[in-house]
MIDOSE-1310 file (N, C-alpha, C; in nm, 2 decimals, decimal comma, always signed):
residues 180
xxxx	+14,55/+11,40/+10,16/+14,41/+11,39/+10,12/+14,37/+11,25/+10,12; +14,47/+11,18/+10,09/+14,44/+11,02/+10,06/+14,38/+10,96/+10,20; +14,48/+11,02/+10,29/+14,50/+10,93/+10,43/+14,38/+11,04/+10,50; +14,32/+11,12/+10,48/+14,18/+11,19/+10,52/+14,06/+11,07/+10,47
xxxx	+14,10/+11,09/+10,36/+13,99/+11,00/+10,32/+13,97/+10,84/+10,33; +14,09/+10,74/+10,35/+14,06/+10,65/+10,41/+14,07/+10,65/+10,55; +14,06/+10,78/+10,64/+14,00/+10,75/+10,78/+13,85/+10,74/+10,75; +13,81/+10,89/+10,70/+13,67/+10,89/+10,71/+13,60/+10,78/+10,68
xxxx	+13,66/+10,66/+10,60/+13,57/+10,52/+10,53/+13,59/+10,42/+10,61; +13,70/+10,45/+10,73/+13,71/+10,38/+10,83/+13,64/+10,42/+10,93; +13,62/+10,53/+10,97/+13,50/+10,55/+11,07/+13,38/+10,56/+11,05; +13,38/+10,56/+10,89/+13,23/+10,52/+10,88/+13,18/+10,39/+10,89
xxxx	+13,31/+10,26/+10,86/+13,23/+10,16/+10,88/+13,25/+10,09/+11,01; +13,31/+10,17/+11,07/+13,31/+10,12/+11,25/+13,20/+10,23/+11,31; +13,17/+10,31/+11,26/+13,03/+10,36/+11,32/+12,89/+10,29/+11,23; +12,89/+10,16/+11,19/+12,80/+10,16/+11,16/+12,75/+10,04/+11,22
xxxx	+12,63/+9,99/+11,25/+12,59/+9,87/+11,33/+12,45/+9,83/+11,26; +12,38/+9,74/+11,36/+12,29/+9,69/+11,31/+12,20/+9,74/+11,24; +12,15/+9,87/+11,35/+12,06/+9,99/+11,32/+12,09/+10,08/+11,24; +12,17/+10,07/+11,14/+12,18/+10,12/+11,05/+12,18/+10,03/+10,88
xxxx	+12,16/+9,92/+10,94/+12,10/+9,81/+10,81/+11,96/+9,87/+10,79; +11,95/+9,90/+10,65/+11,79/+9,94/+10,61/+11,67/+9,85/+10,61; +11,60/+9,89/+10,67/+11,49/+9,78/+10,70/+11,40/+9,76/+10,54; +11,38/+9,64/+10,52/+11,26/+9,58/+10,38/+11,15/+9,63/+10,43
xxxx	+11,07/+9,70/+10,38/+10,94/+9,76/+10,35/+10,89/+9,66/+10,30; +10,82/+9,61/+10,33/+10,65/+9,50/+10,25/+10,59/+9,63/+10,17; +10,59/+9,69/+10,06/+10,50/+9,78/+10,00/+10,39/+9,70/+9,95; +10,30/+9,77/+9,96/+10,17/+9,75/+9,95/+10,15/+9,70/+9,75
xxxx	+10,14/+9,57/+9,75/+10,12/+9,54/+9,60/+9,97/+9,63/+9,54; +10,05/+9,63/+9,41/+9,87/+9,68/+9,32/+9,84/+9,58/+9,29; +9,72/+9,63/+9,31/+9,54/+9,54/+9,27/+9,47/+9,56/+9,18; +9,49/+9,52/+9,07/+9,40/+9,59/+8,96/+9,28/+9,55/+8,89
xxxx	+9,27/+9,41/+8,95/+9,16/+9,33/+8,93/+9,14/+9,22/+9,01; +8,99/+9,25/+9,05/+8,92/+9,17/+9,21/+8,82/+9,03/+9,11; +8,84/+8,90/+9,11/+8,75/+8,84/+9,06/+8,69/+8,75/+9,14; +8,52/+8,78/+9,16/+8,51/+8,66/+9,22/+8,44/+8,54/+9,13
xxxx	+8,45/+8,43/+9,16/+8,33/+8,30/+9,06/+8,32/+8,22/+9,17; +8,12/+8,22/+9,11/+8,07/+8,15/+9,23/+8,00/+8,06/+9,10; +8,00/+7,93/+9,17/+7,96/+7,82/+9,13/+7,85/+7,78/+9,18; +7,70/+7,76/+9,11/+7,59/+7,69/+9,20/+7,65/+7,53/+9,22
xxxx	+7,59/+7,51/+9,38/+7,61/+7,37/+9,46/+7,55/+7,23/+9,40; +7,43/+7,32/+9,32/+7,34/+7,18/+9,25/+7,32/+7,21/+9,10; +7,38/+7,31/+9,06/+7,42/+7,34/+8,89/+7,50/+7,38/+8,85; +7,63/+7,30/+8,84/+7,80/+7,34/+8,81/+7,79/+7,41/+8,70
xxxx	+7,65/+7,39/+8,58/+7,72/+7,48/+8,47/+7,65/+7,62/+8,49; +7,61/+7,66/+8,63/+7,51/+7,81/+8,67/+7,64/+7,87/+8,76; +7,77/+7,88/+8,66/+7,87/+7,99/+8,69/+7,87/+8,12/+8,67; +7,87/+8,18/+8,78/+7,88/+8,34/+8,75/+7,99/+8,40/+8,81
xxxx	+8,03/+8,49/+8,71/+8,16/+8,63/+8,80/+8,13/+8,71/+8,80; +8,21/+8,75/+8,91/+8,20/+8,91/+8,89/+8,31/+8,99/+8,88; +8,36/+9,08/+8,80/+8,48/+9,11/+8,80/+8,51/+9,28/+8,76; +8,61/+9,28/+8,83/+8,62/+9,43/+8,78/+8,77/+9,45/+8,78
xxxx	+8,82/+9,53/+8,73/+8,90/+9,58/+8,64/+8,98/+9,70/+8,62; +9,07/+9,77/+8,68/+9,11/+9,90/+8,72/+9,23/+9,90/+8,64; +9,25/+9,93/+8,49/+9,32/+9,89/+8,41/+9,48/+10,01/+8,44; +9,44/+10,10/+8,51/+9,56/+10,20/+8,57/+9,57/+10,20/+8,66
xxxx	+9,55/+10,09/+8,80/+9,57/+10,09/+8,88/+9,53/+10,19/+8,95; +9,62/+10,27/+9,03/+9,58/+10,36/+9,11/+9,56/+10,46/+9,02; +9,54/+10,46/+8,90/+9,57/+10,67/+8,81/+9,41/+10,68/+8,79; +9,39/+10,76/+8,73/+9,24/+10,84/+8,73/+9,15/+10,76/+8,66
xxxx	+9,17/+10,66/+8,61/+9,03/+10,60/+8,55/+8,96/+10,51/+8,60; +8,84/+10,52/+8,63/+8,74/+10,42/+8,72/+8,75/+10,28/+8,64; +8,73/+10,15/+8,74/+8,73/+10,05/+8,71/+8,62/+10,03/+8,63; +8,63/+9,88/+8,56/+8,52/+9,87/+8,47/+8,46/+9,73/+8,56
xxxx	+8,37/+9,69/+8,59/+8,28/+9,65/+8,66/+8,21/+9,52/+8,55; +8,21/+9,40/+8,52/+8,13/+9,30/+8,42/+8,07/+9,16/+8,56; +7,95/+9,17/+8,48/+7,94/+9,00/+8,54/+7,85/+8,88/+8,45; +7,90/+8,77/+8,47/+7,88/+8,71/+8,35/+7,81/+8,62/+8,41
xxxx	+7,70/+8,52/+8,36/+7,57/+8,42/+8,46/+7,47/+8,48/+8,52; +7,41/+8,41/+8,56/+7,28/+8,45/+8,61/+7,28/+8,40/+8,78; +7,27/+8,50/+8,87/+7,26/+8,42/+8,97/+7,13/+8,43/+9,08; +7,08/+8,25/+9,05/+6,92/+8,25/+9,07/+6,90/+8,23/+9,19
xxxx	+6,77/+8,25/+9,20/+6,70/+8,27/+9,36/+6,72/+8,15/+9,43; +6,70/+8,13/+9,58/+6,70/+8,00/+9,64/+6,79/+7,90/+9,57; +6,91/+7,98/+9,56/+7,02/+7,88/+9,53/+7,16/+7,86/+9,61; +7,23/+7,76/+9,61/+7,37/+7,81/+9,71/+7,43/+7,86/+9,61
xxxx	+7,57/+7,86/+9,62/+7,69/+7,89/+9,55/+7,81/+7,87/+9,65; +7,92/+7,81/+9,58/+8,08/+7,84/+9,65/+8,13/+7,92/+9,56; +8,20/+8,01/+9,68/+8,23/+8,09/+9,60/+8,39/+8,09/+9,58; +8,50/+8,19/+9,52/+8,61/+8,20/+9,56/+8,66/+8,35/+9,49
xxxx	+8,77/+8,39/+9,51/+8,82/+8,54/+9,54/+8,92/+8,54/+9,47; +8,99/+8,62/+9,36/+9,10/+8,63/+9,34/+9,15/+8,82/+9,33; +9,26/+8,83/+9,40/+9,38/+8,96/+9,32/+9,43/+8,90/+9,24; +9,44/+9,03/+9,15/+9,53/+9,02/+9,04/+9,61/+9,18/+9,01
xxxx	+9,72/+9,18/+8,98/+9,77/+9,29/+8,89/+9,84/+9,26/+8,77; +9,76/+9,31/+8,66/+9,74/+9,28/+8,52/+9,84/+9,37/+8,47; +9,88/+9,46/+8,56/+10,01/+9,55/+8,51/+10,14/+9,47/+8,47; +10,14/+9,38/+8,53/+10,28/+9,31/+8,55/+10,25/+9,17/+8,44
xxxx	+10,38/+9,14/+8,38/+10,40/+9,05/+8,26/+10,53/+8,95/+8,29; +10,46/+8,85/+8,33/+10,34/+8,82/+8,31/+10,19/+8,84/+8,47; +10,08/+8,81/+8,45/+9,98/+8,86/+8,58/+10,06/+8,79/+8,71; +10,08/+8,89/+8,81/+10,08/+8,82/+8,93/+9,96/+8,82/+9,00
xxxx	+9,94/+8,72/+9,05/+9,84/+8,68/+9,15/+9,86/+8,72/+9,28; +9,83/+8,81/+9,35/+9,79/+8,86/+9,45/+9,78/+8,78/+9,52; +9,65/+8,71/+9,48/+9,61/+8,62/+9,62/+9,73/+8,52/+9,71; +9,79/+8,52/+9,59/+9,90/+8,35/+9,65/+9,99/+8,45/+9,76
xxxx	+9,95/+8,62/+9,79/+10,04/+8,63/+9,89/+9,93/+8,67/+10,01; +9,79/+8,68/+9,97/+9,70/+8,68/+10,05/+9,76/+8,59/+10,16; +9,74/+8,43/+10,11/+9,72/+8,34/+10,13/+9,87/+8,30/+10,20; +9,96/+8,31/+10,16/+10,09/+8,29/+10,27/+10,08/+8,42/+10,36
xxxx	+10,04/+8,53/+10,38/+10,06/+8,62/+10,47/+9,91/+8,61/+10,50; +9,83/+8,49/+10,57/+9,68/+8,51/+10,57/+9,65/+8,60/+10,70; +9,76/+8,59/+10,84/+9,76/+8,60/+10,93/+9,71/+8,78/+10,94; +9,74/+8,84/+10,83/+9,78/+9,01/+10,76/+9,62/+9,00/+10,72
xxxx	+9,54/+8,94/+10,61/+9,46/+8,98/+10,54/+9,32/+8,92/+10,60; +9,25/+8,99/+10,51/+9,10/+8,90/+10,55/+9,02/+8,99/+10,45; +8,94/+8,91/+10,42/+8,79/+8,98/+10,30/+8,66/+8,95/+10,33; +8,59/+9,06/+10,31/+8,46/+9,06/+10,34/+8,40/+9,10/+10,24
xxxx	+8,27/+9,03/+10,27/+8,17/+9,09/+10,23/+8,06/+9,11/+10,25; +7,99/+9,29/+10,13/+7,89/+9,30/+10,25/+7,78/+9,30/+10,10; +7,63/+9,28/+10,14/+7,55/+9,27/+10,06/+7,41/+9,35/+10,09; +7,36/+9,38/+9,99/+7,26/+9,48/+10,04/+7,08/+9,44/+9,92
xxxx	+7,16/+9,31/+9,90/+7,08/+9,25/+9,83/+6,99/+9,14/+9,93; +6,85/+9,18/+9,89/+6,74/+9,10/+10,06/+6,75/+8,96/+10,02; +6,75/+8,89/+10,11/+6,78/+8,75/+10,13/+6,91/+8,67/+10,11; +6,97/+8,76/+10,06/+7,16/+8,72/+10,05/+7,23/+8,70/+10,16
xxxx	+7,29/+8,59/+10,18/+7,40/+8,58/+10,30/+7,51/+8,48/+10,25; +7,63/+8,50/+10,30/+7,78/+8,51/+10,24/+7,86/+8,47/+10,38; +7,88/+8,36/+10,39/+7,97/+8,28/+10,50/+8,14/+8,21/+10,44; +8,20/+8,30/+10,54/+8,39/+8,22/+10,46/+8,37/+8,14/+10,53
xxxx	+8,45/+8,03/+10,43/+8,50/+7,93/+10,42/+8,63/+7,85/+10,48; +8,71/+7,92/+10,44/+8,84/+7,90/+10,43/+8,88/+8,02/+10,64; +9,01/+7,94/+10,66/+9,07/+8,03/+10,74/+9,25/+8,01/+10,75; +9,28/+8,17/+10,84/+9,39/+8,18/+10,84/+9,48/+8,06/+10,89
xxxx	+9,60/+8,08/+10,88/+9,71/+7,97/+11,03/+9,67/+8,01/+11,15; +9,59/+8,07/+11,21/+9,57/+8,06/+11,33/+9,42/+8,01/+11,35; +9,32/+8,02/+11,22/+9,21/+7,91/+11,29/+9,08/+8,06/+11,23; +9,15/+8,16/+11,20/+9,04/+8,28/+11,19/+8,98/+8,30/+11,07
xxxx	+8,88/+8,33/+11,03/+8,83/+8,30/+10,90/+8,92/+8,44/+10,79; +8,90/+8,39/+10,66/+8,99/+8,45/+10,60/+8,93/+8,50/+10,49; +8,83/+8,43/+10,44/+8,73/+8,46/+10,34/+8,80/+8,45/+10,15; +8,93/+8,42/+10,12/+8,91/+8,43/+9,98/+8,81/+8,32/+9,96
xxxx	+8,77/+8,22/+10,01/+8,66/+8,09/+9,97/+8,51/+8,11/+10,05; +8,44/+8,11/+10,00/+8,27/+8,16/+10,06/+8,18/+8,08/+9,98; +8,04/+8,05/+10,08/+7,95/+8,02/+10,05/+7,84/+8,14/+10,02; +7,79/+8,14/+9,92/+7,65/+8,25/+9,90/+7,52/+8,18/+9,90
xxxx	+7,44/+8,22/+9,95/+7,31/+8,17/+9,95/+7,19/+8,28/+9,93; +7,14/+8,21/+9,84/+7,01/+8,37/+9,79/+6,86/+8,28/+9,84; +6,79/+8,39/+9,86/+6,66/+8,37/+9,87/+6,53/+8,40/+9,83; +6,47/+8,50/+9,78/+6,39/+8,53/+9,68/+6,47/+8,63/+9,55
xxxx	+6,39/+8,67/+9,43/+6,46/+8,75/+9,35/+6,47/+8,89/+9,37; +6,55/+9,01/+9,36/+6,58/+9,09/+9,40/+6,73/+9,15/+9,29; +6,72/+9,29/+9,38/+6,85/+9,35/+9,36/+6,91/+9,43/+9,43; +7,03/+9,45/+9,43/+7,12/+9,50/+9,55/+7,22/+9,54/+9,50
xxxx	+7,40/+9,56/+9,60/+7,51/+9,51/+9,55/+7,57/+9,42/+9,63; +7,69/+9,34/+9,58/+7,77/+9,29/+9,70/+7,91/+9,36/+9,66; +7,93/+9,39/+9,80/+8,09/+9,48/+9,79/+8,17/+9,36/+9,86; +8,34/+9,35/+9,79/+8,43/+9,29/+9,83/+8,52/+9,36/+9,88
xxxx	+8,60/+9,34/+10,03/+8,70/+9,44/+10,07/+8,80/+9,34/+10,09; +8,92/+9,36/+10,08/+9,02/+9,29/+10,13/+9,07/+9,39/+10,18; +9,11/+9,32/+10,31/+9,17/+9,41/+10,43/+9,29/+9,39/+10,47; +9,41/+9,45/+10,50/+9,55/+9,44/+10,52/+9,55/+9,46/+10,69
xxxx	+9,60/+9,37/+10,78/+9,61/+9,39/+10,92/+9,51/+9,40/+10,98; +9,39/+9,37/+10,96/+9,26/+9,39/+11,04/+9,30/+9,29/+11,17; +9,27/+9,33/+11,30/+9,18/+9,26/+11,45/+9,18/+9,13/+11,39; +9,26/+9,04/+11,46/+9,21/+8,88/+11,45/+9,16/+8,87/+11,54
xxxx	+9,09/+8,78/+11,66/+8,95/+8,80/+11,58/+8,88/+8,88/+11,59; +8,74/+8,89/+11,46/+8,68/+9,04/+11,50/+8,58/+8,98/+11,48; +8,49/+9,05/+11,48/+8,33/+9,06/+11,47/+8,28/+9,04/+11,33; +8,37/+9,05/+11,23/+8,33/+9,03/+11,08/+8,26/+9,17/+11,03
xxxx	+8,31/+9,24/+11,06/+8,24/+9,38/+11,03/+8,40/+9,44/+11,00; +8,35/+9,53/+10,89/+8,48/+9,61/+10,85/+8,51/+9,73/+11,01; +8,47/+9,78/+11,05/+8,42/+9,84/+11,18/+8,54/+9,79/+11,27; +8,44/+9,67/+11,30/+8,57/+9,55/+11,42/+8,67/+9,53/+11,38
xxxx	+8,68/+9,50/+11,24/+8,80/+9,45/+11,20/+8,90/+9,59/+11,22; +8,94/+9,68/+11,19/+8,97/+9,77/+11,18/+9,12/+9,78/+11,03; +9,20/+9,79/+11,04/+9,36/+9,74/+10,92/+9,29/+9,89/+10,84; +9,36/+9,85/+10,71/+9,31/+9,93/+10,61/+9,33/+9,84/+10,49
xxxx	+9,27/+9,89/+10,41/+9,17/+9,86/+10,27/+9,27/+9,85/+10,15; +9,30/+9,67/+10,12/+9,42/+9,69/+10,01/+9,32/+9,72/+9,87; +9,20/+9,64/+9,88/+9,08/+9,65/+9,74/+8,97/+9,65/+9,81; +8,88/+9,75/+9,74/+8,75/+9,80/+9,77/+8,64/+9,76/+9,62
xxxx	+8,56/+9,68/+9,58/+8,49/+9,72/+9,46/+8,35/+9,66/+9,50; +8,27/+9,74/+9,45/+8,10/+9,72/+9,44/+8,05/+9,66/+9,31; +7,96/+9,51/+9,31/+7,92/+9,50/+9,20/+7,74/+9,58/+9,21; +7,65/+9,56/+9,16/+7,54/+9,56/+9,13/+7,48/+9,40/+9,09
xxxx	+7,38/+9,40/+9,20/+7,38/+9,21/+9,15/+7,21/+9,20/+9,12; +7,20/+9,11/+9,08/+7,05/+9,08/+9,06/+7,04/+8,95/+9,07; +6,98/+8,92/+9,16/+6,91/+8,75/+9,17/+6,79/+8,74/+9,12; +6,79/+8,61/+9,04/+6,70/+8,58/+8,94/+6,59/+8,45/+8,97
């Protein structure tokens, strides 16, 4: 029985090769909070966020949605992006793997608020824009929302449309915005 069983552990590890080393999965980190803060260009203390909040990550409870400032008409703003998963102790920061796998990711945004337009900033290692850093620029007072998407594998380059871009959706959140 002995000599049965050290064949079988010999032919198992002479039948085994490369293709049978288990490949690392990159799983998809949780996202449990999307923050953005935009700074006015000519009023450092006219800071606003927006932030939202999915305190169970993926389980049944809707995110909680806050924004804090006022953000006024005919003004710029830089802006900037962060992930977070608040599940984990201490917070890991998302973005810092955005941002070394930028080649993977990209964020958009879209706004539905009249006279708003939103240009990234920032771009990948290959030169393609990447968007955790943006400029906002408003133009009369209104209301709308702006939606943030961070996208995993989208079309380098694309047309800046979730559409062209194509990948799939690591964070999706909608604020409700008013310009003042």
């Amino acid at each position: 029985m002995k000599k049965i069983l050290i064949l079988a552990i010999a032919l198992f590890a002479i039948s085994c090769n490369d293709d049978d080393v288990p490949q690392i999965i990159n799983e998809e980190e949780v996202i449990t909070t999307v923050e953005v803060t935009m700074t006015n260009s000519t009023d450092p203390n006219n800071v606003v966020i927006l932030r939202s909040v999915d305190s169970d990550g993926d389980g049944p409870n809707l995110p909680v949605n806050t924004i804090t400032g006022n953000i006024l008409a005919n003004a710029s703003y830089l802006g900037s992006t962060r992930f977070l998963n608040e599940l984990e102790s201490p917070v890991e920061d998302i973005t810092l793997e955005v941002q070394d796998e930028s080649l993977e990711h990209e964020v958009f945004y879209l706004t539905t608020a009249s006279g708003v337009t939103i240009a990234k900033t920032d771009v990948d290692t290959a030169g393609n824009p990447l968007g955790l850093r943006f400029n906002l620029q408003t133009a009369a007072a209104g209301t709308g929302t702006m939606t943030v998407v961070l996208r995993h594998e989208p079309t380098k380059p694309n047309d800046n449309t979730l559409t062209g871009a194509g990948g799939e959706t690591d964070a999706q959140v909608t604020f409700n915005v008013t310009v003042q």
